[in-house]
LODRENLO-920972 format. One record per residue (C-alpha): residue in one letter; x, y, z. Coordinates in pm, whole numbers, padded with zeros to 5 digits, always signed. Layout:
LODRENLO-920972
aXYZ;...
//
This chain:
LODRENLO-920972
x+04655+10821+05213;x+04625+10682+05553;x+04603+10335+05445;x+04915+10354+05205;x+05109+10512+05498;x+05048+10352+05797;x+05052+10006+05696;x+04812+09895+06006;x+04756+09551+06103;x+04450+09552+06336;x+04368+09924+06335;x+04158+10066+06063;x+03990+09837+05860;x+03741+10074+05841;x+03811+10418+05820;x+03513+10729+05769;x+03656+11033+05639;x+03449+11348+05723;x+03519+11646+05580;x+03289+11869+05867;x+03164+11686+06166;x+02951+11794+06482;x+03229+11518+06691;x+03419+11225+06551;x+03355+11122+06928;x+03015+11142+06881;x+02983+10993+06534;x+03255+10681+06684;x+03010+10626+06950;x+02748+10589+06712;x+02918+10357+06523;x+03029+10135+06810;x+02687+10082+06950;x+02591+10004+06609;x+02883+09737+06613;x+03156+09892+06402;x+03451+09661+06417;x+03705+09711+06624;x+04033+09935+06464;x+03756+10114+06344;x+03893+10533+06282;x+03668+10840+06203;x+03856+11154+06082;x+03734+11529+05997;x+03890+11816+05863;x+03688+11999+06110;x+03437+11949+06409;x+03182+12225+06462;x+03121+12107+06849;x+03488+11957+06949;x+03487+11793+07282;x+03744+11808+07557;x+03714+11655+07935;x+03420+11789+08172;x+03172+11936+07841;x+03439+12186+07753;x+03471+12269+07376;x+03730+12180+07194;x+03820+12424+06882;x+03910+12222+06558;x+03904+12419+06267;x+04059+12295+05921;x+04427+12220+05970;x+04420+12035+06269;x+04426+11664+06336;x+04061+11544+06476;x+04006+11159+06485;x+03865+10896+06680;x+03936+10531+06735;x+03699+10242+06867;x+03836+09982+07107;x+03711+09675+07232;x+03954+09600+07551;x+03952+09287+07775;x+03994+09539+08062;x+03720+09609+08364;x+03557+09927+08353;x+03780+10099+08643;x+04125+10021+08395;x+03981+10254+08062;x+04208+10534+08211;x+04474+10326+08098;x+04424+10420+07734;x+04453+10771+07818;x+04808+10710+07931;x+04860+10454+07638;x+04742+10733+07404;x+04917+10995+07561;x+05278+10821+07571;x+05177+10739+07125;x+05103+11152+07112;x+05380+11267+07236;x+05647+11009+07081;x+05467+11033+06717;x+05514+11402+06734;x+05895+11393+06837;x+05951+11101+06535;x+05763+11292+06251;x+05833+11670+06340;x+06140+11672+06606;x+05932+11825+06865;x+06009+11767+07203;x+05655+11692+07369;x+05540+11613+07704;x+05262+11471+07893;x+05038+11668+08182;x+04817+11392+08364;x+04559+11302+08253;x+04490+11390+07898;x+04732+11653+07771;x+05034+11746+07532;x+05243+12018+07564;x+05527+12135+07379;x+05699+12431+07616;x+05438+12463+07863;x+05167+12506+07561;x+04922+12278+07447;x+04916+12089+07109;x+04703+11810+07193;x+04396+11684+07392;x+04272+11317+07451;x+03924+11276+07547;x+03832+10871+07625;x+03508+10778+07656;x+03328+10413+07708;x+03006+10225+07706;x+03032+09974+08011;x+02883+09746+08256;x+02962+09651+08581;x+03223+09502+08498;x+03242+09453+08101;x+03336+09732+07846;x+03162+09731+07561;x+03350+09990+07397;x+03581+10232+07426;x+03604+10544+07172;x+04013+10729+07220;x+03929+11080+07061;x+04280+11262+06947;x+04290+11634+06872;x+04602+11784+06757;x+04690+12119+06619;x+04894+12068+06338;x+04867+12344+06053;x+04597+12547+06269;x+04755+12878+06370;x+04464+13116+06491;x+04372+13041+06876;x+04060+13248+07017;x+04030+13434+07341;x+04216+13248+07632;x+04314+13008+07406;x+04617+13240+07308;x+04828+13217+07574;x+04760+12856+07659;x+04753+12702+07334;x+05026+12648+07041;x+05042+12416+06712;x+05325+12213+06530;x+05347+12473+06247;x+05381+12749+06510;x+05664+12580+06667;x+05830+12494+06347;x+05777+12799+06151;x+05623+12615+05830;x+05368+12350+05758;x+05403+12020+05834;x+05293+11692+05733;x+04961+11586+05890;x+04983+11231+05715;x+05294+11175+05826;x+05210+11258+06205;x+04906+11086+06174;x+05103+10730+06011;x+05366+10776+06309;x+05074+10802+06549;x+04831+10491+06426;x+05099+10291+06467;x+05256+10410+06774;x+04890+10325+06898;x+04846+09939+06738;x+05208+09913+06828;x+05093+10017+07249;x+04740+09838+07266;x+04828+09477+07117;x+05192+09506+07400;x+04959+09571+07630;x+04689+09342+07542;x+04987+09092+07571;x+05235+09194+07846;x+05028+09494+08035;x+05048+09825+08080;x+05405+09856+08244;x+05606+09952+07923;x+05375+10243+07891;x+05388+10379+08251;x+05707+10367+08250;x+05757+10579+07928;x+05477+10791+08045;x+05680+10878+08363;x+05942+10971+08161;x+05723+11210+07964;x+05562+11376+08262;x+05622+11757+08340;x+05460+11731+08709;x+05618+11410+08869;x+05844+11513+09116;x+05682+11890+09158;x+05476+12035+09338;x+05089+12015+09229;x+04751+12173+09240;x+04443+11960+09149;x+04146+12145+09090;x+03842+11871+09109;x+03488+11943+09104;x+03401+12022+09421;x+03762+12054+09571;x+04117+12156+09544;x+04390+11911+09633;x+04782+12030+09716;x+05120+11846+09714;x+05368+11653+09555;x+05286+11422+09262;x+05448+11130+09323;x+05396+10860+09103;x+05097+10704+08866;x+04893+10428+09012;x+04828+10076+08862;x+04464+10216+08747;x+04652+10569+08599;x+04530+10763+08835;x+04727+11041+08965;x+04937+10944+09366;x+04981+11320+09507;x+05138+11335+09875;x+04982+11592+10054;x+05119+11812+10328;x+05030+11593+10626;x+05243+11266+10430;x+04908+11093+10300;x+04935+10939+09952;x+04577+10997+09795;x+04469+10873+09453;x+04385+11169+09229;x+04120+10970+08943;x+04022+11366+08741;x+04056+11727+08744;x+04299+11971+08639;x+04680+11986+08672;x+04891+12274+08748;x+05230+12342+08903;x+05266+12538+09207;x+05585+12766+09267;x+05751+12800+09556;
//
Protein backbone atom coordinates (compact mmCIF):
# COMPACT_ATOMS: atom_id res chain seq x y z
CA UNK A 1 0.00 0.00 0.00
CA UNK A 2 2.63 2.47 0.72
CA UNK A 3 4.56 1.79 -2.29
CA UNK A 4 1.48 2.00 -4.73
CA UNK A 5 0.59 5.36 -3.04
CA UNK A 6 3.36 7.34 -2.53
CA UNK A 7 5.16 6.87 -5.61
CA UNK A 8 8.73 7.73 -3.86
CA UNK A 9 11.78 8.37 -5.71
CA UNK A 10 14.67 8.12 -3.19
CA UNK A 11 12.70 7.29 -0.03
CA UNK A 12 11.80 3.76 0.70
CA UNK A 13 13.40 1.31 -1.21
CA UNK A 14 13.25 -0.64 1.62
CA UNK A 15 10.47 -0.62 3.78
CA UNK A 16 9.98 -3.19 7.23
CA UNK A 17 6.53 -3.48 8.23
CA UNK A 18 6.08 -4.44 11.93
CA UNK A 19 3.05 -5.30 13.16
CA UNK A 20 4.26 -4.81 17.26
CA UNK A 21 7.57 -3.22 17.90
CA UNK A 22 9.57 -2.32 21.19
CA UNK A 23 10.66 1.29 18.85
CA UNK A 24 10.82 1.70 15.11
CA UNK A 25 13.58 4.21 16.44
CA UNK A 26 15.28 1.62 17.92
CA UNK A 27 14.88 -1.09 15.30
CA UNK A 28 15.98 2.06 12.43
CA UNK A 29 19.03 2.51 14.42
CA UNK A 30 19.77 -0.96 14.21
CA UNK A 31 19.43 -1.09 10.79
CA UNK A 32 21.51 1.96 9.98
CA UNK A 33 24.55 0.83 11.84
CA UNK A 34 24.10 -2.30 10.07
CA UNK A 35 24.12 -0.16 6.74
CA UNK A 36 20.51 -0.10 5.63
CA UNK A 37 20.32 2.13 2.62
CA UNK A 38 19.40 5.31 2.81
CA UNK A 39 15.23 6.07 2.21
CA UNK A 40 15.17 3.21 4.25
CA UNK A 41 11.30 3.31 6.46
CA UNK A 42 10.28 1.01 9.42
CA UNK A 43 6.54 1.07 10.33
CA UNK A 44 4.41 -0.66 13.28
CA UNK A 45 0.98 -0.88 14.08
CA UNK A 46 2.10 -0.48 17.56
CA UNK A 47 5.30 0.18 19.77
CA UNK A 48 5.25 -1.30 23.26
CA UNK A 49 8.14 1.31 24.50
CA UNK A 50 7.38 4.58 22.16
CA UNK A 51 9.97 7.21 22.53
CA UNK A 52 9.57 10.94 22.77
CA UNK A 53 12.46 13.72 23.57
CA UNK A 54 14.42 13.48 27.06
CA UNK A 55 13.44 9.25 27.72
CA UNK A 56 9.80 10.13 27.95
CA UNK A 57 7.35 7.44 26.61
CA UNK A 58 5.56 7.83 23.89
CA UNK A 59 2.00 5.87 23.80
CA UNK A 60 1.33 4.18 20.34
CA UNK A 61 -1.26 1.78 20.45
CA UNK A 62 -2.94 0.29 17.16
CA UNK A 63 -4.43 3.12 15.13
CA UNK A 64 -1.81 5.47 15.21
CA UNK A 65 0.89 6.31 12.72
CA UNK A 66 4.51 5.07 14.18
CA UNK A 67 7.42 5.09 11.59
CA UNK A 68 10.88 5.85 11.21
CA UNK A 69 13.11 7.01 8.41
CA UNK A 70 17.03 6.69 7.97
CA UNK A 71 19.01 9.59 6.54
CA UNK A 72 22.35 9.96 5.41
CA UNK A 73 22.82 14.00 5.26
CA UNK A 74 25.91 15.93 3.99
CA UNK A 75 25.29 18.16 7.05
CA UNK A 76 27.85 18.60 10.29
CA UNK A 77 26.68 17.21 13.36
CA UNK A 78 25.51 20.71 15.00
CA UNK A 79 22.84 21.15 11.64
CA UNK A 80 20.66 17.52 12.46
CA UNK A 81 18.13 19.90 14.22
CA UNK A 82 17.39 20.95 10.90
CA UNK A 83 15.43 17.81 10.10
CA UNK A 84 13.31 18.35 13.00
CA UNK A 85 12.09 21.57 11.44
CA UNK A 86 12.14 19.90 7.88
CA UNK A 87 9.95 17.15 9.40
CA UNK A 88 7.88 19.27 11.31
CA UNK A 89 6.90 21.84 8.38
CA UNK A 90 6.04 17.88 6.10
CA UNK A 91 3.70 16.98 9.48
CA UNK A 92 1.84 19.62 9.65
CA UNK A 93 1.23 20.40 5.75
CA UNK A 94 0.52 16.47 5.02
CA UNK A 95 -2.12 16.61 7.65
CA UNK A 96 -3.89 19.88 6.31
CA UNK A 97 -3.66 18.20 2.43
CA UNK A 98 -5.07 14.69 3.37
CA UNK A 99 -7.59 15.51 6.30
CA UNK A 100 -8.25 19.52 6.17
CA UNK A 101 -6.84 20.00 9.51
CA UNK A 102 -5.38 23.09 10.33
CA UNK A 103 -2.01 22.09 12.20
CA UNK A 104 0.71 23.93 13.73
CA UNK A 105 4.17 23.64 14.86
CA UNK A 106 5.53 24.20 18.75
CA UNK A 107 9.50 24.36 18.57
CA UNK A 108 11.14 21.90 18.55
CA UNK A 109 9.38 18.71 17.83
CA UNK A 110 5.61 19.12 18.08
CA UNK A 111 2.10 19.23 16.24
CA UNK A 112 -0.80 20.61 17.47
CA UNK A 113 -4.11 20.98 16.15
CA UNK A 114 -6.03 23.66 18.70
CA UNK A 115 -3.56 23.79 21.32
CA UNK A 116 -3.57 19.71 21.45
CA UNK A 117 -1.11 17.43 20.33
CA UNK A 118 -1.35 14.99 17.34
CA UNK A 119 2.14 14.46 16.63
CA UNK A 120 5.71 14.05 18.05
CA UNK A 121 9.15 13.98 16.16
CA UNK A 122 11.94 12.46 17.91
CA UNK A 123 15.52 12.77 15.68
CA UNK A 124 18.22 10.96 16.63
CA UNK A 125 21.94 10.47 14.97
CA UNK A 126 25.11 8.50 15.04
CA UNK A 127 27.98 11.16 14.50
CA UNK A 128 31.49 12.21 14.65
CA UNK A 129 33.11 15.26 15.13
CA UNK A 130 32.14 16.45 12.41
CA UNK A 131 30.56 13.62 10.06
CA UNK A 132 27.00 12.09 10.50
CA UNK A 133 26.77 8.81 9.93
CA UNK A 134 23.19 8.60 10.23
CA UNK A 135 20.34 10.13 11.10
CA UNK A 136 17.00 8.12 12.12
CA UNK A 137 13.53 11.01 11.85
CA UNK A 138 11.01 8.98 14.11
CA UNK A 139 7.18 10.27 13.30
CA UNK A 140 4.33 9.48 15.69
CA UNK A 141 0.95 10.53 14.82
CA UNK A 142 -2.41 9.81 16.26
CA UNK A 143 -4.58 9.06 13.60
CA UNK A 144 -7.52 6.52 14.43
CA UNK A 145 -6.26 6.22 18.22
CA UNK A 146 -8.93 7.75 20.45
CA UNK A 147 -8.19 6.58 24.16
CA UNK A 148 -5.41 8.94 25.86
CA UNK A 149 -4.26 7.80 29.51
CA UNK A 150 -3.84 9.91 32.59
CA UNK A 151 -2.42 13.46 31.72
CA UNK A 152 -2.46 12.58 28.40
CA UNK A 153 -6.24 13.64 28.27
CA UNK A 154 -6.16 17.04 28.40
CA UNK A 155 -2.99 17.52 26.42
CA UNK A 156 -3.40 15.14 23.74
CA UNK A 157 -6.01 14.76 20.69
CA UNK A 158 -6.06 12.57 17.31
CA UNK A 159 -7.25 13.21 13.61
CA UNK A 160 -10.38 11.01 14.11
CA UNK A 161 -11.22 13.00 17.27
CA UNK A 162 -11.10 16.16 15.45
CA UNK A 163 -12.97 14.90 12.51
CA UNK A 164 -15.54 12.84 14.10
CA UNK A 165 -14.86 9.55 11.91
CA UNK A 166 -11.90 7.56 10.75
CA UNK A 167 -9.59 8.62 8.49
CA UNK A 168 -7.23 7.40 6.06
CA UNK A 169 -3.82 6.50 7.54
CA UNK A 170 -2.41 5.60 3.95
CA UNK A 171 -3.40 8.51 2.63
CA UNK A 172 -1.74 10.75 5.45
CA UNK A 173 1.08 8.67 5.41
CA UNK A 174 1.50 9.01 1.06
CA UNK A 175 0.97 12.94 1.62
CA UNK A 176 3.64 12.82 4.31
CA UNK A 177 6.60 10.55 2.51
CA UNK A 178 6.48 12.76 -0.03
CA UNK A 179 6.14 16.01 1.61
CA UNK A 180 9.47 14.63 3.25
CA UNK A 181 11.55 13.43 -0.20
CA UNK A 182 9.95 16.50 -1.63
CA UNK A 183 11.86 18.84 1.68
CA UNK A 184 15.24 16.80 2.06
CA UNK A 185 16.42 16.54 -1.77
CA UNK A 186 15.32 21.02 -1.87
CA UNK A 187 17.32 21.18 0.78
CA UNK A 188 20.06 18.93 -0.11
CA UNK A 189 20.05 21.30 -3.21
CA UNK A 190 19.13 24.91 -2.28
CA UNK A 191 19.25 24.75 1.82
CA UNK A 192 17.15 24.95 4.42
CA UNK A 193 15.55 28.50 3.79
CA UNK A 194 12.25 27.32 2.05
CA UNK A 195 11.58 25.33 5.14
CA UNK A 196 12.23 28.03 7.81
CA UNK A 197 10.39 30.11 6.25
CA UNK A 198 7.24 27.84 6.07
CA UNK A 199 8.05 26.73 9.50
CA UNK A 200 7.70 30.38 10.74
CA UNK A 201 4.59 30.50 9.25
CA UNK A 202 3.44 27.40 11.12
CA UNK A 203 4.66 28.45 14.53
CA UNK A 204 2.15 29.14 17.47
CA UNK A 205 4.96 30.89 19.79
CA UNK A 206 6.84 33.37 17.42
CA UNK A 207 5.93 36.63 18.33
CA UNK A 208 4.61 35.60 22.09
CA UNK A 209 5.71 35.50 24.98
CA UNK A 210 7.67 32.16 26.10
CA UNK A 211 8.71 29.92 28.89
CA UNK A 212 11.56 27.39 28.29
CA UNK A 213 11.86 24.86 30.76
CA UNK A 214 15.57 23.23 30.20
CA UNK A 215 17.21 20.83 32.35
CA UNK A 216 18.64 22.59 34.85
CA UNK A 217 16.94 26.05 34.14
CA UNK A 218 14.02 28.08 33.14
CA UNK A 219 14.39 30.73 30.48
CA UNK A 220 11.62 33.81 29.95
CA UNK A 221 10.79 36.15 27.01
CA UNK A 222 9.85 36.72 23.66
CA UNK A 223 10.55 34.16 20.91
CA UNK A 224 11.77 35.90 18.27
CA UNK A 225 12.87 34.12 15.45
CA UNK A 226 14.62 30.51 14.52
CA UNK A 227 18.32 30.49 14.10
CA UNK A 228 20.36 29.21 11.05
CA UNK A 229 21.10 25.86 13.22
CA UNK A 230 16.99 25.70 14.29
CA UNK A 231 17.51 26.53 17.43
CA UNK A 232 15.07 28.58 19.22
CA UNK A 233 16.26 33.04 19.44
CA UNK A 234 14.16 34.10 22.72
CA UNK A 235 14.78 37.88 23.87
CA UNK A 236 14.84 38.01 27.36
CA UNK A 237 13.80 40.80 29.69
CA UNK A 238 17.12 42.63 29.88
CA UNK A 239 17.11 42.81 25.52
CA UNK A 240 19.68 39.78 25.14
CA UNK A 241 18.95 37.46 22.21
CA UNK A 242 20.02 33.89 23.54
CA UNK A 243 19.94 30.70 21.48
CA UNK A 244 17.48 28.23 23.02
CA UNK A 245 19.09 24.50 21.38
CA UNK A 246 16.16 22.03 23.84
CA UNK A 247 13.59 21.99 26.39
CA UNK A 248 10.05 22.59 26.60
CA UNK A 249 7.80 25.31 25.11
CA UNK A 250 4.98 27.04 26.65
CA UNK A 251 3.20 30.37 26.34
CA UNK A 252 3.06 32.74 29.09
CA UNK A 253 -0.09 35.09 29.61
CA UNK A 254 0.00 38.33 30.49
Amino acid sequence: EIWANCKLKIFGEKIFYKPTTESTNENAKQLAWEGAPFGTIVIAERQQKGKGRMGRTWVSPYGGIWFSLILRPHLVPMEAPKLTIMAAVAVAEAINEATGICANVKWPNDILVDGKKVCGILTEMSAEMDLINYVVIGIGINANNVDFPGILKNSSTSLKRIKGKKISRIKVLSNLLRKLEYYYVRAEVEGFCEIFKKWRALCIHLGKKVMITEKHKIVEGMAIDIHESGALLVKTKSGKVIRVLSGDVSLRLG
